[in-house]
N, C-alpha and C positions, 0 to 999 in steps of 0.2 A: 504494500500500500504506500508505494513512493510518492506516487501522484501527486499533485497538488489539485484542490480543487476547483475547476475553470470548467464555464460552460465554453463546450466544445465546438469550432462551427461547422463541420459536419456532424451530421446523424441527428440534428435537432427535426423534434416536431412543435415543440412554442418556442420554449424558452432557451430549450436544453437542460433544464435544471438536469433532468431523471437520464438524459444521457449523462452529465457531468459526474452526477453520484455513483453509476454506473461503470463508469470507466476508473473512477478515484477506488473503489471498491470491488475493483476487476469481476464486474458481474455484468448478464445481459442486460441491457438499455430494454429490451419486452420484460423482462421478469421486474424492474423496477417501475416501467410505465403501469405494468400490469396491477403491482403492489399499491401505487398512485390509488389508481382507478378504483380497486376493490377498498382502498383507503375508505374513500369519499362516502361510503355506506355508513358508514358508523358513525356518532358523533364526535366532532371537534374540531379543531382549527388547520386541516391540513391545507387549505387552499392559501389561509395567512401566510404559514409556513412555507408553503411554495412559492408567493410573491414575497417574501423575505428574503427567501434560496435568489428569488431573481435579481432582485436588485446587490443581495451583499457578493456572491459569487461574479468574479471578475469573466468575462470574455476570453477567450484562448488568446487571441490577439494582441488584447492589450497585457498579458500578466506576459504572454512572451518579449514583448515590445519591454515590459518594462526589467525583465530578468536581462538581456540583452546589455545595456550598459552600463 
């Protein structure tokens, strides 16, 4: 689990969050879309939580841009 965690910009379907967790966690992006989804049944705050994931998780882009210099 070296990873750092960046949404990715391949393999996104919104956000990328559930790819990025996915990859940081060397598991399939469907087995954690899928956990997502069956999430959503139950009570609680996973949606907050995933617009949290979006906004504090940095872009591939910019965390490589910034590891770079």
């Amino acid at each position: 689990m070296s990873r750092k965690l960046v949404r990715p910009r391949e393999g996104r379907m919104i956000a990328g969050v559930c790819a990025g967790l996915a990859r940081r966690f060397n598991t399939s992006p469907f087995m954690v879309r899928l956990l997502f989804l069956l999430s959503l049944l139950l009570p609680g705050t996973q949606v907050i939580v995933y617009v949290v994931l979006w906004v504090l998780m940095p872009n591939e882009d910019r965390y490589l841009a910034s590891t770079q210099h």
